[in-house]
C-alpha positions as CSV (number, residue, x, y, z in Angstrom):
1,X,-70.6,11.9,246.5
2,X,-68.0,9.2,246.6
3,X,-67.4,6.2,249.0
4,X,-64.7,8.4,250.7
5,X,-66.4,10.1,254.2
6,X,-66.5,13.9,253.6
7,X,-65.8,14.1,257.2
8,X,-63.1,12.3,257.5
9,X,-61.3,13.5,253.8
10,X,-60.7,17.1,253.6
11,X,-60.3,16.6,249.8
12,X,-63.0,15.3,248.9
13,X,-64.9,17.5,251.2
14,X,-63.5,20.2,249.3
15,X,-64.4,18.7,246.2
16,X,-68.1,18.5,247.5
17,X,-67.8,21.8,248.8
18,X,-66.8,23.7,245.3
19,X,-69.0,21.2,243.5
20,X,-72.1,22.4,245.9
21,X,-71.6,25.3,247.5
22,X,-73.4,27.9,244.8
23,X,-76.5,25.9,244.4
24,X,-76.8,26.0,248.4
25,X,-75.8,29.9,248.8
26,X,-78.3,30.8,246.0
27,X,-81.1,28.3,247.7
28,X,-80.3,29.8,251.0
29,X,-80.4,34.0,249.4
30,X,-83.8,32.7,248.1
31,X,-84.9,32.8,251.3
32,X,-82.7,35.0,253.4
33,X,-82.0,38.6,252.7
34,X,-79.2,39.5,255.2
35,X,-75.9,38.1,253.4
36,X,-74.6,37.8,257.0
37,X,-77.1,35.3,257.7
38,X,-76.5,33.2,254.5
39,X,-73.0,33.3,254.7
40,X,-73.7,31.7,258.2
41,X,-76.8,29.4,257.0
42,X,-74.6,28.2,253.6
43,X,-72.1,27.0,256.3
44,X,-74.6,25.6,258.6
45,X,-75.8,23.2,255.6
46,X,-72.1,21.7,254.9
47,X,-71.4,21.4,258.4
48,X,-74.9,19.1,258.9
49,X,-73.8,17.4,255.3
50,X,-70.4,16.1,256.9
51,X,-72.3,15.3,260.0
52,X,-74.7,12.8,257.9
53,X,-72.2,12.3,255.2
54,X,-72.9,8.1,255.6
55,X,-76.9,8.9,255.5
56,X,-76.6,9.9,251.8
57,X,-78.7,7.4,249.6
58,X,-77.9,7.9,245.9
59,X,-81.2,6.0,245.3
60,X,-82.6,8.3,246.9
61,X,-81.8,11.4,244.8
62,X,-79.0,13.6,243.7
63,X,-76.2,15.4,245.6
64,X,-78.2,18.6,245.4
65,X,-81.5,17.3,246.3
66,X,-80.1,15.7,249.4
67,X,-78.5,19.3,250.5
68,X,-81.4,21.5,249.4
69,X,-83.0,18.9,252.0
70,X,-80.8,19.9,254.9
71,X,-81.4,23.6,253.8
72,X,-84.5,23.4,254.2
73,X,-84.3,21.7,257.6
74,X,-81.6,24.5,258.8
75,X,-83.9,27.3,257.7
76,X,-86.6,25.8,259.5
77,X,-84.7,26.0,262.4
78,X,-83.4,28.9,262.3
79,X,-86.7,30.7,262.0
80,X,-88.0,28.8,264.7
81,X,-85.9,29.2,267.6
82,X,-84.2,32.7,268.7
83,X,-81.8,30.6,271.4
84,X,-80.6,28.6,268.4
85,X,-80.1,31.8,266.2
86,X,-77.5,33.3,269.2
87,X,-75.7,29.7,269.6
88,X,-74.8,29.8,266.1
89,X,-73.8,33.3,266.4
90,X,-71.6,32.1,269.3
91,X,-70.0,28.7,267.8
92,X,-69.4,30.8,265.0
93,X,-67.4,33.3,266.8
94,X,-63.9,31.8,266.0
95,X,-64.4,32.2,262.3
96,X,-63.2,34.9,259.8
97,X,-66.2,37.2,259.4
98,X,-67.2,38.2,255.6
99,X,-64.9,40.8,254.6
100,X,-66.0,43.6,252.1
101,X,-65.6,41.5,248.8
102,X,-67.8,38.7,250.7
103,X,-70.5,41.1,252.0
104,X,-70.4,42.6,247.9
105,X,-70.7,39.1,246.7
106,X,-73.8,38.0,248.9
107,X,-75.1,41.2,248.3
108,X,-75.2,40.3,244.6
109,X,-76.4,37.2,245.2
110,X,-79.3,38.2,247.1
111,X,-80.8,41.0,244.4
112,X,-80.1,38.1,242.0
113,X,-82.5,36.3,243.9
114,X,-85.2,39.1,244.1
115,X,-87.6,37.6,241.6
116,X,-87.5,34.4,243.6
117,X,-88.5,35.9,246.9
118,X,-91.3,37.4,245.0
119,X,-92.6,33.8,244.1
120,X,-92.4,32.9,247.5
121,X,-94.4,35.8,249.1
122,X,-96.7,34.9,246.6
123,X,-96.9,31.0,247.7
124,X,-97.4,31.9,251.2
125,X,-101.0,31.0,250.9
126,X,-100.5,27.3,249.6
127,X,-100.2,24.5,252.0
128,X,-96.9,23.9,253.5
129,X,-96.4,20.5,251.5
130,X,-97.7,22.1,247.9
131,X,-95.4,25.3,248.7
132,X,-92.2,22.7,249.4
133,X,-92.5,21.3,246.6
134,X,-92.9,24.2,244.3
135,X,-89.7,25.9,245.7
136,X,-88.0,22.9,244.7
137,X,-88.8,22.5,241.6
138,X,-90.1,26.4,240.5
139,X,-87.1,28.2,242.2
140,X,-84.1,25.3,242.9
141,X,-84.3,23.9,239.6
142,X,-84.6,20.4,241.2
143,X,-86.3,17.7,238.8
144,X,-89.8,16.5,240.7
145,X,-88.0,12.8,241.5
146,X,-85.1,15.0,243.4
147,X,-87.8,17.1,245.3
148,X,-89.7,14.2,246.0
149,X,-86.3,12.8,248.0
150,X,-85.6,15.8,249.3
151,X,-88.4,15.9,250.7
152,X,-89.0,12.3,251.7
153,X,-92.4,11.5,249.9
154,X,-92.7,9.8,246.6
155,X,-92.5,11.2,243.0
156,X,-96.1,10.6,242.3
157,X,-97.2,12.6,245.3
158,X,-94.8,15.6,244.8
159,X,-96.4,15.5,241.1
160,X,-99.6,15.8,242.2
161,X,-98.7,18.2,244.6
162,X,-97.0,20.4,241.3
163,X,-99.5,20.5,239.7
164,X,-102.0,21.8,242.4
165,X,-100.3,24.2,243.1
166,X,-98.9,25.5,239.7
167,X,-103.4,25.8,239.0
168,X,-103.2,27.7,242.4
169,X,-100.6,30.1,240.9
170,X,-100.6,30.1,237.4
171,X,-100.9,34.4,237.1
172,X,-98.7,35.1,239.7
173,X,-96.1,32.3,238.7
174,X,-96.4,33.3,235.2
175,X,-95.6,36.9,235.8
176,X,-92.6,36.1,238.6
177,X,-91.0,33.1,236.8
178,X,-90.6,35.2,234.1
179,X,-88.6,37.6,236.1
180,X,-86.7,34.9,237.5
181,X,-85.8,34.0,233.9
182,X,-84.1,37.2,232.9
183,X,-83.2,37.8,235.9
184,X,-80.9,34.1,235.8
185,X,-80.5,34.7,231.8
186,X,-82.9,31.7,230.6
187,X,-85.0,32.4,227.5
């Protein structure tokens, strides 16, 4: 992120936007299997990013460690509260809803995440801080210094906490990850 306020530049918001906006759909279909509600959770997470647009810390991590931070915060949410769930439906209600080609790309997106939803049924079991970081790393492809800021604790803890739970999962994660990996193309 530059200098420039996302909130108050629409260019460079775009910039951000196009620069971002893949890595957070494919983060949120991870988790989500109606492409309805990650088209509408995707949007959620830009609309908090221009929101706390000056809180950004490049010290603290990268771009896409900040963002995977609010996406986890907005999925939180979302699964905790019904009454928030309907208020987003309604605030929503002056936008353009996805049209075929949008429901077909989200669709895609979605079974392209399959092997990743796997991994996280299979993580249920871990502790909540062990599983956040092993999304992070094992399914977003963040590096354990950008979990760790996403996250808010410190590299050496988020390390320790990868490792434990790798041990914890190492047949499951074996098996799945390799999935993931032809599933994304990586040898």
């Amino acid at each position: 992120m530059t200098d420039t306020n996302l909130g108050r530049d629409p260019d460079a918001f775009e910039a951000f936007y196009r620069r971002h906006v893949r890595a957070v759909g494919g983060f949120v279909a991870r988790r989500v299997s109606d492409p309805h509600l990650v088209d509408d959770m995707t949007t959620e997470v830009f609309l908090a990013a221009i929101e706390a647009a000056d809180s950004y810390q490049p010290s603290r991590g990268s771009e896409r460690a900040w963002l995977f931070g609010i996406a986890r915060n907005a999925l939180a949410a979302e699964r905790r509260s019904a009454a928030k769930r309907a208020d987003k439906i309604r605030r929503a209600g002056g936008r353009r809803p996805p049209d075929a080609d949008d429901i077909a790309r989200l669709e895609e997106q979605i079974d392209a995440e399959r092997a990743a939803r796997q991994l996280l049924a299979a993580i249920t079991e871990l502790p909540a801080a062990t599983r956040a970081v092993l999304e992070l790393v094992d399914l977003d492809g963040l590096t354990v210094t950008e979990a760790a800021a996403a996250l808010g604790i410190r590299p050496a803890t988020a390390r320790v906490r990868l490792h434990r739970g790798r041990q914890q999962l190492k047949g499951a994660q074996d098996r799945i990850t390799g999935e993931l990996a032809m599933v994304r193309g990586i040898s």
